[in-house]
C-alpha positions in Angstrom: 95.6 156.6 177.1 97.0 158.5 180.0 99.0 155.9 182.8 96.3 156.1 185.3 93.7 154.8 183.1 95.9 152.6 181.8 96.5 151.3 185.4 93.1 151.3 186.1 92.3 149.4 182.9 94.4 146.8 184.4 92.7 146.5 187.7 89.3 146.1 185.7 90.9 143.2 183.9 91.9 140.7 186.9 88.2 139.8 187.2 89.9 137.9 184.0 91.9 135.7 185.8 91.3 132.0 186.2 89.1 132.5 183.2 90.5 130.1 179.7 90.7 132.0 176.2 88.4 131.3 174.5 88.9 132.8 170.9 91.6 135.3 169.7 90.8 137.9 167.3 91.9 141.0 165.1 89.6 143.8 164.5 92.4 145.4 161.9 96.5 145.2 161.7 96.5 146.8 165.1 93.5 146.4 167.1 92.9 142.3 168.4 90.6 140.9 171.6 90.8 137.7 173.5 87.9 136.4 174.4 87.4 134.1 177.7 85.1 130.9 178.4 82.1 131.6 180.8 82.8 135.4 180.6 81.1 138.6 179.0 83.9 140.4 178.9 86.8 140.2 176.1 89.8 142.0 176.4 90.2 144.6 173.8 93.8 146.1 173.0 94.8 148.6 170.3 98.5 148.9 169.3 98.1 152.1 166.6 100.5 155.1 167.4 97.6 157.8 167.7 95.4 155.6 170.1 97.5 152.5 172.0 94.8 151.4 174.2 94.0 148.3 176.2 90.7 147.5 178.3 87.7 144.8 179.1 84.9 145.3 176.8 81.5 143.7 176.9 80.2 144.9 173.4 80.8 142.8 170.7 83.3 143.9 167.9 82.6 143.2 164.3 85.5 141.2 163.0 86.8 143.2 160.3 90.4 141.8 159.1 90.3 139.1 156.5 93.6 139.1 156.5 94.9 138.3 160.4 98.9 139.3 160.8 101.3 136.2 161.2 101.6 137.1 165.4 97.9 136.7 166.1 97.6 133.2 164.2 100.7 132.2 166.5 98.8 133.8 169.5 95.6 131.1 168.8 98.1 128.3 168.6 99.7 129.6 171.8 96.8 131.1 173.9 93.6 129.3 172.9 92.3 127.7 175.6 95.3 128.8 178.4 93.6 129.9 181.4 95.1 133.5 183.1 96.4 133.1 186.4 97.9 136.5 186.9 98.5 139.8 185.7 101.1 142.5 186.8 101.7 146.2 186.4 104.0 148.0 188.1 103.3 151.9 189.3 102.8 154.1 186.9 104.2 152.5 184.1 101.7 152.0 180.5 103.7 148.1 180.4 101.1 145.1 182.0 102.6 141.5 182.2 99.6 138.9 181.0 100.3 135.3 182.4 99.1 132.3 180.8 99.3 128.6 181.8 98.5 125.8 179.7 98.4 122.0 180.8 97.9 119.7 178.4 98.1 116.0 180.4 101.4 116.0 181.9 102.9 118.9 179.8 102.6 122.3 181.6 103.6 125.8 179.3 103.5 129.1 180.8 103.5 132.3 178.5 103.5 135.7 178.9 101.8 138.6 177.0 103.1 142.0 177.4 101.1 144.8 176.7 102.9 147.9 176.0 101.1 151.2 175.2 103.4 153.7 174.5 102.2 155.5 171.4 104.1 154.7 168.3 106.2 152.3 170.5 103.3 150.3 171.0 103.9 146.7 171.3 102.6 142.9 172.1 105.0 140.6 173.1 104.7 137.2 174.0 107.6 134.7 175.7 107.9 131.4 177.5 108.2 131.2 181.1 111.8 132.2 181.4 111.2 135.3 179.2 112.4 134.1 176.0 110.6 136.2 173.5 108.6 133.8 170.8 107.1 135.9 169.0 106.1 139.8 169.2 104.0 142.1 167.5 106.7 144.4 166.2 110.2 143.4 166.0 112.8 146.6 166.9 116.5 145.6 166.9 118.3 144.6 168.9 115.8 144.0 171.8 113.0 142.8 170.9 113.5 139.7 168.5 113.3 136.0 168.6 115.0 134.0 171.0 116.1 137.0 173.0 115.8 137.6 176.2 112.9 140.9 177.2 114.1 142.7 179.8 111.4 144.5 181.8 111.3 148.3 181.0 112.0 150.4 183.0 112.0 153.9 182.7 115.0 156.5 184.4 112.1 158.7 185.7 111.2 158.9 189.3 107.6 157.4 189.5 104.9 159.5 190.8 103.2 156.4 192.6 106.1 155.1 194.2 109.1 157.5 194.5 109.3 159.1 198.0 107.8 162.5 198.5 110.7 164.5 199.1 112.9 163.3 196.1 109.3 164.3 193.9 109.0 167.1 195.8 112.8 168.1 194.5 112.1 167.2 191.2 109.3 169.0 190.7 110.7 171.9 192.2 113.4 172.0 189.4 110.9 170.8 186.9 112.3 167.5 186.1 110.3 164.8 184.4 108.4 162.5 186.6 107.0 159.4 185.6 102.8 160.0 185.5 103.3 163.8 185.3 102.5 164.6 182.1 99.8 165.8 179.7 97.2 168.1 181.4 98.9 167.3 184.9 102.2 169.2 184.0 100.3 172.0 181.9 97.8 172.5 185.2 99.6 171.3 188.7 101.7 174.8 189.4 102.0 174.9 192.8 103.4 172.2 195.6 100.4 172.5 197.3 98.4 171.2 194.3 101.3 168.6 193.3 101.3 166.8 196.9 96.7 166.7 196.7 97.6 165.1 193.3 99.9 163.2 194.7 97.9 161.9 197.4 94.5 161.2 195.5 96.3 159.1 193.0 98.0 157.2 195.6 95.0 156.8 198.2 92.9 155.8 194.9 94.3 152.7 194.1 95.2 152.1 197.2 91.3 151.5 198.2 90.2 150.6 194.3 87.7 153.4 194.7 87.6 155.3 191.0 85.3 157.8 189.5 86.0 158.4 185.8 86.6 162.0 185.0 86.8 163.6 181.3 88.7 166.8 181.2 88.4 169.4 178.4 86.4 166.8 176.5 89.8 164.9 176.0 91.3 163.5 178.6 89.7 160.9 181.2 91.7 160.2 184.7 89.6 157.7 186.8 89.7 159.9 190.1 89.3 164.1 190.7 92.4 166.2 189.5 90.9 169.4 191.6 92.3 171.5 189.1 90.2 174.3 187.4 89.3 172.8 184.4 86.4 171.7 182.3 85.0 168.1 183.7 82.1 165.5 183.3 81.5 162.4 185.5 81.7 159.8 183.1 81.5 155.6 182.9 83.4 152.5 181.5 81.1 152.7 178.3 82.1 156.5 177.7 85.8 155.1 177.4 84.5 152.0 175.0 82.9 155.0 172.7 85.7 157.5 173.2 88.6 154.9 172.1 87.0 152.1 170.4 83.2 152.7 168.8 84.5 156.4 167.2 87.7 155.4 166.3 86.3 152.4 164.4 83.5 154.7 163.1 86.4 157.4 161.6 88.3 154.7 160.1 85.3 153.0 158.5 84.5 156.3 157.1 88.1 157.1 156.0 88.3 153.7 154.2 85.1 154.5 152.6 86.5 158.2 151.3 89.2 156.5 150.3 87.5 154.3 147.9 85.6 157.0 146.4 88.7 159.2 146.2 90.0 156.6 143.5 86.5 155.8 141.7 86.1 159.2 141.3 89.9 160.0 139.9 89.0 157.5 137.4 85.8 158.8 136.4 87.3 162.0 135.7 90.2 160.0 133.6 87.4 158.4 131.6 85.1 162.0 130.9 89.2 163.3 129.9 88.9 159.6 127.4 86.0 160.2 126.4 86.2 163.9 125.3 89.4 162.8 123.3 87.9 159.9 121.4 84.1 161.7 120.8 87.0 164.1 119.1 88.7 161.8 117.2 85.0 160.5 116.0 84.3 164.0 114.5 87.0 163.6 112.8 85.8 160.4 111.2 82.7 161.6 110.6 84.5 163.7 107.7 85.1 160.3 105.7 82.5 161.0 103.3 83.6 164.6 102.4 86.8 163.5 101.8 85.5 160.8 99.7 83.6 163.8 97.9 87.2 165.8 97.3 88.6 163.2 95.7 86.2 162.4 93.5 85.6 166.1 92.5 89.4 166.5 91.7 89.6 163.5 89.3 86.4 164.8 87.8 87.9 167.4 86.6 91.4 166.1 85.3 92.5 169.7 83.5 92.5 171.5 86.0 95.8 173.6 87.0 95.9 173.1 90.6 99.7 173.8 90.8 100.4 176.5 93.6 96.3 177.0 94.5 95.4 176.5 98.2 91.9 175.9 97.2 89.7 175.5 94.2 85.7 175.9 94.0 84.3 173.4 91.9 80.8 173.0 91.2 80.0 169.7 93.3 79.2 166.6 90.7 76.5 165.2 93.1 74.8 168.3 94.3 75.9 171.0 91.4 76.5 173.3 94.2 79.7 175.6 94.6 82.5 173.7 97.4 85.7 174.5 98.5 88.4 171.8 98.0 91.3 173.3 100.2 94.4 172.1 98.4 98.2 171.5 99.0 99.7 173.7 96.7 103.3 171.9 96.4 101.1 169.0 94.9 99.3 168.3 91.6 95.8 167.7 91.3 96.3 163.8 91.5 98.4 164.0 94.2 95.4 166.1 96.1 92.8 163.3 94.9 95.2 160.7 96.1 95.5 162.0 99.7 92.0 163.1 99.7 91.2 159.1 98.9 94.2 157.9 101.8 91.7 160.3 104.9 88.9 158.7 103.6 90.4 154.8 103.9 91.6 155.8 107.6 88.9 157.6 108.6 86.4 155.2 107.5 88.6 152.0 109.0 89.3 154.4 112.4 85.3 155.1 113.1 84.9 151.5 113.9 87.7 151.0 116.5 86.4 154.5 118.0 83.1 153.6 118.5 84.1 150.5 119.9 86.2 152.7 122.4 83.5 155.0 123.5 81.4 151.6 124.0 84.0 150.3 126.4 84.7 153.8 128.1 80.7 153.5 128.7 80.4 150.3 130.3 83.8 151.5 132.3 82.0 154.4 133.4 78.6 152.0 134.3 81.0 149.5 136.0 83.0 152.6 138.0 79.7 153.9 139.4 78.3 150.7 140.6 81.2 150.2 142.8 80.8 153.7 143.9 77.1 152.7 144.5 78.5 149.4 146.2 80.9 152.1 148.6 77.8 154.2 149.7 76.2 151.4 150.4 79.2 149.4 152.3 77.6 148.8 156.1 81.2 147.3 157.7 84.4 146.8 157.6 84.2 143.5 155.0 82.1 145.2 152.9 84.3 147.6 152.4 87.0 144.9 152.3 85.4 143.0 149.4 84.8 146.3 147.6 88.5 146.8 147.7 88.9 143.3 146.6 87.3 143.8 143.2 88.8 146.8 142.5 92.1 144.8 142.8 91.2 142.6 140.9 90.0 145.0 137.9 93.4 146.7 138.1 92.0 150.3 139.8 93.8 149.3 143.0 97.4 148.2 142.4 99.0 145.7 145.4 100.4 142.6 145.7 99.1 139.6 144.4 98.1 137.7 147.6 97.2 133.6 148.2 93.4 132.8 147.2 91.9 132.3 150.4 88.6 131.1 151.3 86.3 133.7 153.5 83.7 134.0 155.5 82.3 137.0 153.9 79.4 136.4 151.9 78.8 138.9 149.2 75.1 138.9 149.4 71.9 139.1 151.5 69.0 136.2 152.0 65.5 138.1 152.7 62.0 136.4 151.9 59.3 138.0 150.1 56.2 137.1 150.4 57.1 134.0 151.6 59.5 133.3 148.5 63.3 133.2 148.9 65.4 136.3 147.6 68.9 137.1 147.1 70.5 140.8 146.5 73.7 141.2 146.1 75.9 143.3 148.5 78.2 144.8 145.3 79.2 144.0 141.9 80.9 140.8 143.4 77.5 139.5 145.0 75.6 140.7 141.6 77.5 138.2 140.2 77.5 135.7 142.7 73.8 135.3 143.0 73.4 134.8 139.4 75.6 132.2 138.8 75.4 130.4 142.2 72.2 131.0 143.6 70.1 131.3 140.9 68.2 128.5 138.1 67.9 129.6 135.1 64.1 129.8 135.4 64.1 132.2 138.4 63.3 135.9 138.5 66.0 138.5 138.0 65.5 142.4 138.8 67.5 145.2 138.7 67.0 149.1 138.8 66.4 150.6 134.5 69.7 152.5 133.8 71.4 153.1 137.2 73.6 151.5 139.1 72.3 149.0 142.3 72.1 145.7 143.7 71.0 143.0 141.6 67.6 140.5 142.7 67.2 137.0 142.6 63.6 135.6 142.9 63.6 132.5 143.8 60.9 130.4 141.4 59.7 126.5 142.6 60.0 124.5 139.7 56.6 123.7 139.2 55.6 127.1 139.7 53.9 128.5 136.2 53.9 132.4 136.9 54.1 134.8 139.8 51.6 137.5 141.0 52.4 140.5 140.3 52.2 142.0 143.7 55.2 139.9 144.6 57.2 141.2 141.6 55.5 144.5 142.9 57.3 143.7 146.0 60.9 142.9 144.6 60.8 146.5 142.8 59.9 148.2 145.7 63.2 146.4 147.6 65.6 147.0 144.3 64.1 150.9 144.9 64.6 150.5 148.9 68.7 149.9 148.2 68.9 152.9 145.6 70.4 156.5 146.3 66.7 158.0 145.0 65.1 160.3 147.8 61.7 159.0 149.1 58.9 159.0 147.3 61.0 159.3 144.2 60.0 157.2 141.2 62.0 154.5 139.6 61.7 152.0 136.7 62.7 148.5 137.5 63.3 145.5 134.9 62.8 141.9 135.2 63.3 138.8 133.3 64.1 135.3 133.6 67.9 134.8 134.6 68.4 132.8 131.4 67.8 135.9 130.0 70.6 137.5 131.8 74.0 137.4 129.9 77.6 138.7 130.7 79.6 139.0 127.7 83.4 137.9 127.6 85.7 141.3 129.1 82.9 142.5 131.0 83.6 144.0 134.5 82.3 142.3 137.6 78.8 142.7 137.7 78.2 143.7 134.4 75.8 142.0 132.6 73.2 142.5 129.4 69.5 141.0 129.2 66.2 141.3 127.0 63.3 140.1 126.8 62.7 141.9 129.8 59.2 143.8 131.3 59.8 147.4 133.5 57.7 147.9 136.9 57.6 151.4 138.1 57.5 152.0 141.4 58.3 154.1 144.7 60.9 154.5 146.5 
């Protein structure tokens, strides 16, 4: 954000003042919006290094943090329900001074939140009335901390809104920085004639509040005419909420999504590496019988001289056909029978732990792509946020262990069907949530034959003896809606009663067994 639409950002926001906050909220760890009584507008500001940002919005935000930093619960306590009286800015400078006042009976506080929008220097700060800073968004020693002082900045640059002409004129002779010169402006403005029309537009622009938004080279957006040769587009107030706040969000969404299914799929390909290993070590097992065979072969035939043989052929006592026993010719024959007996006794004891580890990696690998079913399927930022969740709490995520707290978020969707009430669940969270909380033991359950997807709770009245089967007709056709099939496609559903519906103790959210179940196909 360049420092004329930054000022001019500003200027949109006094038709703030006088107006009381209303509600204070975060949108992520750096992007937060205060919303005012009897207004449409909130005021949206973004404190992340690529994109500091501030301006009044009218579209609604989805709230996406769960968790709110420390600073913006002390901004409610603060803020909520102060009214704005005034708001500064001086020149060029991307710093705006917010002024609050709250009276409370006889009591009287002042505060003041600064804005500062300076890339990775980005900061909200807020103080009392005699600028003692109380709290701020990023602390940097030794300035800005508590109980200091904030001294105004102020940068050493001559400011190309204020400065006299002739001292810019000098320093742009020599090429010197100037405050509000920079970016496309230095790259573009070459001669004195052009730097004195610049001069003069920016000056007589806010002079008279008369703007016209401008993008250059699809990037940059000045809110009056550079007359310089390069690529522009008139453009509005809702092209800058789309350029800096709806894409952004959108690109981040989408990276958090990636991100996700970066790690699901690393796993996967950890589990296919198990898998391969153990379906190994179960061939393996699968010789217990031959071994079994050796042994008994060897001691069969007690006279034998073995002694220095790699292998004998013995005609086989169950089959009468010719096998080779290989042999370890630095033992007897006993000896050969003996360790022949030992593989069979670990092989035999060994296949039942392995199958029991391929049956774990399987559910694993059912479990892994449900969530990446639940990512593809994510439609905001707290899905996405409860997805992350579970993989914390199944250990594929590792991070702090942080303070149960109790959310808004609900994990799970309320539709009717044919008049009856229906829950699906958002993720493996919500599968498991509208079992156990929604649902009576004597309601319908559906879910998708062999693939991963959202689980269905049909709501049953008590009384009720059966259901038609259009309207379980009509819960298939919904599980189908929410899979990843292409249209048209075909899909086998099962249903059963949920007291049918059992998870086992160790499995994964969401995971579940059932029977005495009946299969609808349907379309997608």
């Amino acid at each position: 954000m360049n420092n004329y639409l930054f000022k001019y950002s500003i200027i949109k926001s006094r038709q703030l003042i006088g107006k009381r906050v209303s509600s204070v909220f975060s949108y992520s760890s750096s992007s937060f919006s205060l919303g005012f009584k009897n207004s449409d507008f909130f005021l949206y500001i973004d404190l992340s290094p690529q994109s500091g940002f501030v301006f009044p919005i009218t579209q609604k935000i989805i709230k996406t943090s769960i968790n709110e930093p420390s600073f913006l619960q002390f901004l409610k306590k603060k803020l909520n329900n102060s009214t704005l009286i005034d708001i500064e800015q001086n020149g060029s400078e991307r710093v705006a001074y917010f002024l609050f006042e709250d009276i409370r009976g006889l009591i009287k506080n002042r505060f003041r939140l600064i804005i500062e929008t300076m890339g990775r220097y980005s900061n909200l700060i807020l103080t009392d009335s005699d600028n003692n800073i109380l709290q701020a968004y990023k602390y940097v020693e030794p300035s800005i901390m508590p109980h200091k002082k904030y001294k105004k900045v102020k940068s050493d640059m001559p400011d190309l809104m204020t400065e006299d002409i002739e001292t810019l004129k000098l320093k742009f002779k020599y090429k010197e920085n100037i405050l509000g010169l920079g970016g496309i402006l230095r790259k573009n403005i070459k001669t004195e004639e052009e730097f004195l029309l610049l001069i003069n537009t920016i000056r007589q622009s806010f002079q008279s509040d008369k703007f016209k938004l401008y993008l250059y080279n699809n990037k940059d957006i000045y809110p009056f005419n550079l007359h310089i040769d390069l690529k522009k587009e008139e453009v509005d107030d809702d092209f800058i909420v789309t350029k800096f706040i709806t894409k952004p969000n959108k690109n981040e969404f989408k990276n958090r999504k990636n991100n996700l299914e970066t790690i699901l799929n690393k796993r996967i390909k950890s589990l296919e590496k198990r898998l391969g290993k153990v379906k190994k070590e179960l061939q393996n097992c699968d010789n217990a019988d031959k071994y079994k065979n050796y042994a008994e072969n060897l001691l069969s035939n007690p006279n034998l001289d073995t002694k220095y043989k790699k292998s004998i052929k013995l005609n086989d006592i169950y089959t009468l056909q010719e096998i080779n026993i290989p042999l370890n010719p630095e033992k007897n024959l006993f000896s050969n029978a003996q360790n022949y007996f030992k593989k069979y006794k670990k092989a035999k004891k060994s296949k039942s732990i392995i199958k029991k580890r391929i049956k774990e990696t399987m559910r694993e690998f059912e479990f892994i792509h449900q969530l990446l079913f639940d990512v593809y399927f994510a439609q905001n930022e707290k899905d996405v946020e409860d997805i992350k969740n579970i993989m914390v709490k199944e250990n594929l995520i590792r991070m702090k262990k942080q303070k149960n707290r109790k959310l808004s978020y609900k994990p799970y969707e309320h539709i009717k069907i044919d008049d009856f009430d229906a829950y699906v669940g958002k993720n493996a969270r919500g599968n498991d949530f509208i079992r156990i909380k929604l649902a009576s033991k004597n309601d319908l359950w559906f879910h998708a034959k062999d693939k991963p997807g959202a689980h269905l709770i049909l709501k049953l009245p008590n009384k009720l003896q059966s259901v038609d089967d259009n309207v379980k007709i009509l819960c298939a056709e919904e599980i189908a809606r929410r899979s990843k099939l292409s249209n048209d496609e075909k899909i086998d559903v099962d249903y059963t009663f949920v007291k049918f519906v059992k998870k086992p103790k160790n499995f994964k959210t969401g995971m579940v067994t059932y029977s005495n179940f009946k299969t609808i196909t349907v379309k997608k």
